[in-house]
C-alpha positions in Angstrom: 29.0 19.3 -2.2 24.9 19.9 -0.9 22.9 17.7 0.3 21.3 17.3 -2.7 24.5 16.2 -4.7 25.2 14.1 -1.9 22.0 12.3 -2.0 22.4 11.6 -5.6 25.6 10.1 -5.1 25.2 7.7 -2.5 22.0 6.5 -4.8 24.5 6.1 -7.9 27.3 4.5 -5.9 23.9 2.4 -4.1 25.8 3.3 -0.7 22.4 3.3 1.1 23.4 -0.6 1.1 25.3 0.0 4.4 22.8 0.1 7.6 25.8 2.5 9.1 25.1 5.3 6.5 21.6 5.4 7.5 22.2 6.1 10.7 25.2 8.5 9.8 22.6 10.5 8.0 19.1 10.5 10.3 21.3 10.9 13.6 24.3 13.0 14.8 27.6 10.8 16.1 31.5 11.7 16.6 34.2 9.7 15.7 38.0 10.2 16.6 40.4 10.1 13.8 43.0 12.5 11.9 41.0 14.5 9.2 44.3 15.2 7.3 44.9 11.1 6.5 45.1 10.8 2.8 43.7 7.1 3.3 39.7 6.0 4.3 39.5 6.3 7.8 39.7 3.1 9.5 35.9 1.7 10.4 34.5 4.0 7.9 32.2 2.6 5.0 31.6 4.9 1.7 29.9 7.8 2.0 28.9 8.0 5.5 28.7 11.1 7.7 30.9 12.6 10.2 31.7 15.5 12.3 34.8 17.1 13.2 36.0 16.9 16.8 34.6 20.5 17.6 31.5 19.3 16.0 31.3 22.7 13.7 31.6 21.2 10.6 30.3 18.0 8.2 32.3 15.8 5.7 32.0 12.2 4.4 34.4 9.8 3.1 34.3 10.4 -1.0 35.2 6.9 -2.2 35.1 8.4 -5.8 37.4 11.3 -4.7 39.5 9.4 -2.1 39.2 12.2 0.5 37.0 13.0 3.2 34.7 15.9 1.2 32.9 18.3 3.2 29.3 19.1 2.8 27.9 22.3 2.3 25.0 24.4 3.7 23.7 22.2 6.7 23.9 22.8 10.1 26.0 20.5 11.8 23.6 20.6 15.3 21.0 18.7 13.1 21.3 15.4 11.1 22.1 15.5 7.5 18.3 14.0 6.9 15.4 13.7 8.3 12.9 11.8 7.2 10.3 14.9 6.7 13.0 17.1 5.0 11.8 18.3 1.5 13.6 17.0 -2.0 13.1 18.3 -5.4 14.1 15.9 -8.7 13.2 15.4 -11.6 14.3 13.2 -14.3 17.5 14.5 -14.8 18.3 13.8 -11.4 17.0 10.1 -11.5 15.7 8.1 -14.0 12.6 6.5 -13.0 11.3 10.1 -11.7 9.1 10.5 -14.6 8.4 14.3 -14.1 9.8 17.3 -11.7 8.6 16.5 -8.3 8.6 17.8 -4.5 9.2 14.4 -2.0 10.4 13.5 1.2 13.9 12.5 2.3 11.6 9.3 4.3 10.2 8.5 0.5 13.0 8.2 -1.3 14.6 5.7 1.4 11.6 3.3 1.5 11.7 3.7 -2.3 15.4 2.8 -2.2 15.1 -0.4 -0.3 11.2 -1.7 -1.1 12.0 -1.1 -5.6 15.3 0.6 -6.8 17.6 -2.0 -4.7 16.3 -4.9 -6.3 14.4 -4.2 -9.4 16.0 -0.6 -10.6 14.9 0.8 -13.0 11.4 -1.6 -13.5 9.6 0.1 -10.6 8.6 3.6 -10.4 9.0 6.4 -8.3 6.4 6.4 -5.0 5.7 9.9 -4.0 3.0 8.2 -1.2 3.0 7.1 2.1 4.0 3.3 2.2 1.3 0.5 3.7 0.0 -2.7 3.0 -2.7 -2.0 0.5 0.1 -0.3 -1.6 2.7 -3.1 -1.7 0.2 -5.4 -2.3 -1.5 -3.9 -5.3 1.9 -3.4 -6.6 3.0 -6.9 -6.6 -0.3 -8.4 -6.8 0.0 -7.1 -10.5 3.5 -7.8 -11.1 3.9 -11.3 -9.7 4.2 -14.0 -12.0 5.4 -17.0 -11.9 6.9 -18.9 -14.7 3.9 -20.8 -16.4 2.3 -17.2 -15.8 1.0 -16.5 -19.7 2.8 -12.8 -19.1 6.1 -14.2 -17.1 8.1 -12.3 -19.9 6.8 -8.5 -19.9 9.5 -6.4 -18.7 6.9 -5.4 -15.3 7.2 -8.8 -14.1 8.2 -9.6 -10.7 9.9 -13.0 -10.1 9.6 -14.6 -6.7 13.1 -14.5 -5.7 12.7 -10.8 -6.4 9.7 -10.2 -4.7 11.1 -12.2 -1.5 14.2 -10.1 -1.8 12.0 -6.8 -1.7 10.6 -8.0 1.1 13.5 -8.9 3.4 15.0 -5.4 2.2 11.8 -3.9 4.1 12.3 -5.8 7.0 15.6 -4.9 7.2 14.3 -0.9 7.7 12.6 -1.6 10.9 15.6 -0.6 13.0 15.6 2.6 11.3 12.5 3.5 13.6 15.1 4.0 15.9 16.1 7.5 14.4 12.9 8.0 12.0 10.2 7.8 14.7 9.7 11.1 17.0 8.9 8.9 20.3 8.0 11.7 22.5 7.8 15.9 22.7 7.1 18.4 25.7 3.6 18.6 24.2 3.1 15.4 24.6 4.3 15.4 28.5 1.4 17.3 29.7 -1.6 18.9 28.9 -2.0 22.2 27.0 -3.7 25.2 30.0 -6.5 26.1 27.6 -8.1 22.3 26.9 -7.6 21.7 31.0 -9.7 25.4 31.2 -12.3 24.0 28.9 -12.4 20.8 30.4 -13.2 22.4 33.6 -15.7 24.7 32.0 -18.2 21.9 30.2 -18.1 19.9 33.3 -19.4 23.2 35.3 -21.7 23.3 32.7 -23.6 19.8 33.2 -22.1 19.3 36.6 -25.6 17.8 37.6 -25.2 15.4 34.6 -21.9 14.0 34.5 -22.8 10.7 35.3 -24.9 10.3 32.4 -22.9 8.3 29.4 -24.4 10.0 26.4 -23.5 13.4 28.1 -19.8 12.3 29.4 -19.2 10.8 25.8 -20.1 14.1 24.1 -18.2 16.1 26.5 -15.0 13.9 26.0 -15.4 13.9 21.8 -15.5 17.7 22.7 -12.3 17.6 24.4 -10.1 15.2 22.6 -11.2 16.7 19.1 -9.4 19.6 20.2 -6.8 17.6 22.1 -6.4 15.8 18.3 -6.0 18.8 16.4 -3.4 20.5 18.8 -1.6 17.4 18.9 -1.3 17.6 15.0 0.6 20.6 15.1 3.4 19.4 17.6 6.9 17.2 16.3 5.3 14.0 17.4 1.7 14.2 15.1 3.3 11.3 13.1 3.5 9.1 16.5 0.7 10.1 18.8 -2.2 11.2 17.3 -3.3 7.4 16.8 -7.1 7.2 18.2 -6.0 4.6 20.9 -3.3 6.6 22.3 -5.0 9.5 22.1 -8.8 8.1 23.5 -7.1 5.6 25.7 -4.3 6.9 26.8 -3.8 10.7 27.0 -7.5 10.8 27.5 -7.1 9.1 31.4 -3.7 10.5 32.2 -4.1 14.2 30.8 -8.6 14.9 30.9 -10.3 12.8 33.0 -11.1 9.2 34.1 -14.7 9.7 32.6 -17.1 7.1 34.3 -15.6 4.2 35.8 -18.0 1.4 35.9 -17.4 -1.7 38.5 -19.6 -4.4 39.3 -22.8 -2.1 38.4 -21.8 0.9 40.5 -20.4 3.7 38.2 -18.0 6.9 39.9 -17.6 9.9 37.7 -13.9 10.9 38.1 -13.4 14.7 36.7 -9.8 14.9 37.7 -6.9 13.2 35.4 -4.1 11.0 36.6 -1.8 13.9 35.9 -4.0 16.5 38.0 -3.8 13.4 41.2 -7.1 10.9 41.3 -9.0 12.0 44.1 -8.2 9.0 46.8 -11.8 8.6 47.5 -12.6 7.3 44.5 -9.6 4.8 44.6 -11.7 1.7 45.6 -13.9 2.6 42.7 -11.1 2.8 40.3 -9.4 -0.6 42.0 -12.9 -2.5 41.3 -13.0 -1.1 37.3 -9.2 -2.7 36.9 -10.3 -6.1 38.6 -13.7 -6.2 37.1 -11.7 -5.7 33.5 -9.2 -8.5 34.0 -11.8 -11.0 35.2 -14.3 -10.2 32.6 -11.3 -10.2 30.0 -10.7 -13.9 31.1 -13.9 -14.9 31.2 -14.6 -13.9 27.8 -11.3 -14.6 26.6 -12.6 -18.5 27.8 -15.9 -18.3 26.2 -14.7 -17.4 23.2 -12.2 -20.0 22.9 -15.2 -22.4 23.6 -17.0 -20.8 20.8 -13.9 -21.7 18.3 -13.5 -25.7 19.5 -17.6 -25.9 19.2 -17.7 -24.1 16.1 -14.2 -26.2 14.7 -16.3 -29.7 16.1 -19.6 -28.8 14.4 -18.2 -28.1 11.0 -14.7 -29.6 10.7 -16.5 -32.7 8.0 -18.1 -30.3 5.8 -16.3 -30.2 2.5 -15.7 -27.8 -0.4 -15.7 -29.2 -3.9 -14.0 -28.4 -7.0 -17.4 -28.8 -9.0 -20.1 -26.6 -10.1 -23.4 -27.4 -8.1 -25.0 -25.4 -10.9 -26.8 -22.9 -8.5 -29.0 -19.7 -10.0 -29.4 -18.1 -6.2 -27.3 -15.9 -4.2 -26.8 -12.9 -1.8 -27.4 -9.6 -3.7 -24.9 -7.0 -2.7 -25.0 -3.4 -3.6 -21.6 -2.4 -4.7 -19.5 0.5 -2.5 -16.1 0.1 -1.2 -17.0 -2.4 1.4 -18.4 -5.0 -0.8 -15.3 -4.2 -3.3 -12.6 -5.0 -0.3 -14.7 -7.8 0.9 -16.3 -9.8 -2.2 -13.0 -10.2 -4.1 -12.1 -14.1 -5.0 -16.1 -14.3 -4.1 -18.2 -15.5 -7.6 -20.8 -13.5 -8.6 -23.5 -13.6 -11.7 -22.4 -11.0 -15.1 -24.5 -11.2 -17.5 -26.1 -14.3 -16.8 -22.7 -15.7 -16.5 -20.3 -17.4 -13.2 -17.6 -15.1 -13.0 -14.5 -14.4 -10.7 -15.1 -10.9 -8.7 -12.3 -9.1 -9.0 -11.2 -5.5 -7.4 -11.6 -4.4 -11.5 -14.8 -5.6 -12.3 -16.6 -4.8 -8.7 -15.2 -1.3 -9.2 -16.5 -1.3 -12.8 -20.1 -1.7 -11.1 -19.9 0.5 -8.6 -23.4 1.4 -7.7 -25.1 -1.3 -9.0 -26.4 -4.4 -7.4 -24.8 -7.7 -8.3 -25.8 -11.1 -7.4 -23.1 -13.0 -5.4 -22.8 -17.0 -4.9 -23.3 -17.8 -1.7 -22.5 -21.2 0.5 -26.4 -20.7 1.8 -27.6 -21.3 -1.8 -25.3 -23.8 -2.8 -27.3 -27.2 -4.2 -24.7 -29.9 -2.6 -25.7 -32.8 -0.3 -24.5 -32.6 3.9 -23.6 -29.3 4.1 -20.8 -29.1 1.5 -20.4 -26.8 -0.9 -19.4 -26.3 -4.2 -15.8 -24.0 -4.6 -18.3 -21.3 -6.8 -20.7 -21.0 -3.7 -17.6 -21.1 -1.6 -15.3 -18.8 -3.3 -11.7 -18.9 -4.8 -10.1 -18.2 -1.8 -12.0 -20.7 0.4 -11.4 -23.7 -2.1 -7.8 -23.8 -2.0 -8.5 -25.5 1.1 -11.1 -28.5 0.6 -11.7 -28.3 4.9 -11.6 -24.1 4.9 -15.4 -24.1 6.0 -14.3 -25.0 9.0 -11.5 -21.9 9.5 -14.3 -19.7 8.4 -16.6 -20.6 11.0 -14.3 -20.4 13.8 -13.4 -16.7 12.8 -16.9 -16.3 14.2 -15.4 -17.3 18.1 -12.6 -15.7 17.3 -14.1 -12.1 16.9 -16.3 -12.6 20.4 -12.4 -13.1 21.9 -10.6 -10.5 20.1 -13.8 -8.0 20.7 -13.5 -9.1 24.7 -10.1 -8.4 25.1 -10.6 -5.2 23.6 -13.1 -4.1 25.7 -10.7 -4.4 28.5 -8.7 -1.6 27.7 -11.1 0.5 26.5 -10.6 2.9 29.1 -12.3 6.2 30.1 -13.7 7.2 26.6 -17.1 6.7 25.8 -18.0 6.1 22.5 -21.1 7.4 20.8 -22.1 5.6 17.9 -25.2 6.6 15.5 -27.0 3.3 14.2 -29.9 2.8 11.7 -32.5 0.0 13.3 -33.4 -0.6 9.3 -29.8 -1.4 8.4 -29.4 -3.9 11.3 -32.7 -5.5 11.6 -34.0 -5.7 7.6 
């Protein structure tokens, strides 16, 4: 049997149940038994992978031939799958692949245990990569529950099935284990060319390293180039991440950039893997201290911020009425304002209506006038749900969670300052946009 026979299979027989033919598949193991037993193996489950003692060649036990079968064209130094490993179906092969297609062994998994599992047939085939948006447009259209006009179309998604999709994807996080490339010899040091340009632009404005805007364009230099050699290597899935990479890789492989402590900055050209010059210690000791006591600092002011901003607005209420208001913010509609304005209520054609990722996409372009708590016509400070939106009025007190958001970004943008590192960031910004 091939691989490809033996994928089908275990999809037919829905052997991809068992967490131990997962691992069977993405990793290599040896078990100790007599081949030539007529009966399963003892500890085996259906379908899953094995090895023979010499480790030469690769069966599986064949509940539907009650035998172990051998499989056919794979090397047995490798794992059966990978999760990048190429598959061709098509319809024939499996019935909701709606035309001939070229996937990934990684796809069809996620597709196994996210749809097929629990809904079968009803769900399509997902030739993508899996995230967040994607799951939730696909249920967000397909949940209904029972008083849902729709609840009986053949695409609806009960909750019990929709809470069993989701357990099934929890239940794939321990596959990381054996899907996730966690480190390669690239990735252990740096390549000799990027060190030999480093070494090259710093000669070249040696007399103006410790100015930002030139250190900051010297290390987007570096780790653009770091990025796209990084993207060749076995672990471009795990480590090209722009933390990692900036944060990271950038300190312990280029440089430590300029390290700024209690208003004295040091320029430190060498890495952490190169050896930090010992001279520059203290200054590197004073950047770590001044971090974690600014990170606390802020951390507390921000937490101030929350209980102030909790205190001043916690009796401000949102109403299920209409305050009847003609004013709002106008918004020119891109991708931001569609992500951001949905469940918000805007004026079409002269009418109240629900924004929705359908309509705001519909307008794209155009300027639309949205209802806004600012404008809203109620008495103390409340609002009307219209001015406050769909999403805020399920919750007659959620003025009050929206306005501590506001202490809770100073916080979260503190404690990301801290580990920041040695990159500097340039950033472009239009005075117009931010002050009018």
């Amino acid at each position: 049997m091939n691989q490809k026979q033996y994928l089908m299979a275990v999809i037919r027989n829905r052997a991809y149940r068992e967490r131990t033919w997962v691992f069977s598949v993405l990793s290599i193991a040896q078990h100790e038994f007599n081949w030539n037993l007529p009966d399963q193996p003892q500890g085996l489950t259906p379908y899953q992978v094995i090895r023979t003692e010499d480790m030469s060649q690769i069966g599986f036990w064949d509940p539907e031939a009650g035998q172990i079968t051998m499989l056919e064209g794979l090397d047995p130094n490798f794992p059966v799958f990978r999760p990048d490993d190429p598959i061709e179906l098509s319809p024939s092969d499996w019935a909701i692949i709606e035309e001939p297609i070229e996937t990934k062994f990684g796809r069809v998994l996620v597709n196994l245990y996210y749809f097929y599992d629990v809904l079968g047939d009803r769900a399509p085939f997902f030739n993508q990569e899996f995230n967040r948006g994607m799951l939730e447009d696909f249920f967000d259209k397909r949940f209904r529950n029972s008083d849902h006009p729709r609840f009986n179309d053949p695409d609806t998604i009960t909750y019990d099935e929709f809470k069993a999709c989701i357990n099934n994807g929890f239940a794939m996080a321990p596959f990381s284990r054996v899907c996730v490339a966690t480190a390669c010899p690239e990735t252990m040091y740096p390549p000799k060319w990027l060190i030999e340009m480093r070494d090259k632009l710093f000669e070249e404005h040696k007399d103006s390293l410790s100015d930002p805007l030139v250190m900051g364009r010297i290390q987007d230099t570096l780790l653009k180039a770091y990025k796209e050699f990084l993207a060749t290597t076995p672990s471009k899935n795990s480590f090209i991440k722009a933390k990692t990479v900036n944060d990271a890789f950038n300190k312990m492989f280029l440089s430590g950039g300029i390290s700024t402590n209690f208003g004295v900055s040091t320029v430190v050209t060498r890495s952490l893997y190169e050896g930090w010059d010992l001279k520059q210690l203290p200054a590197l000791a004073n950047s770590a201290i001044e971090a974690s006591f600014g990170r606390g600092a802020s951390t507390a002011d921000g937490g101030e911020k929350v209980k102030m901003l909790i205190r001043a607005t916690q009796n401000i209420m949102i109403t299920q009425d209409d305050c009847g208001a003609t004013l709002g913010m106008p918004w020119l509609v891109d991708q931001h304002v569609v992500k951001s304005q949905v469940n918000a209520y805007g004026y079409i054609n002269g009418q109240t209506t629900l924004l929705t990722k359908e309509n705001l996409t519909a307008m794209m372009g155009k300027v639309i006038m949205v209802r806004s708590p600012q404008f809203c016509k109620k008495s103390h400070g409340d609002t009307c749900r219209y001015c406050a939106g769909a999403h805020n009025a399920t919750n007659a007190r959620g003025t009050s969670s929206g306005a501590s958001a506001v202490g809770s970004k100073i916080m979260l943008l503190s404690m990301k300052a801290m580990h920041k590192g040695s990159k500097i960031d340039l950033v472009e910004l239009d005075l117009d946009e931010i002050f009018f």
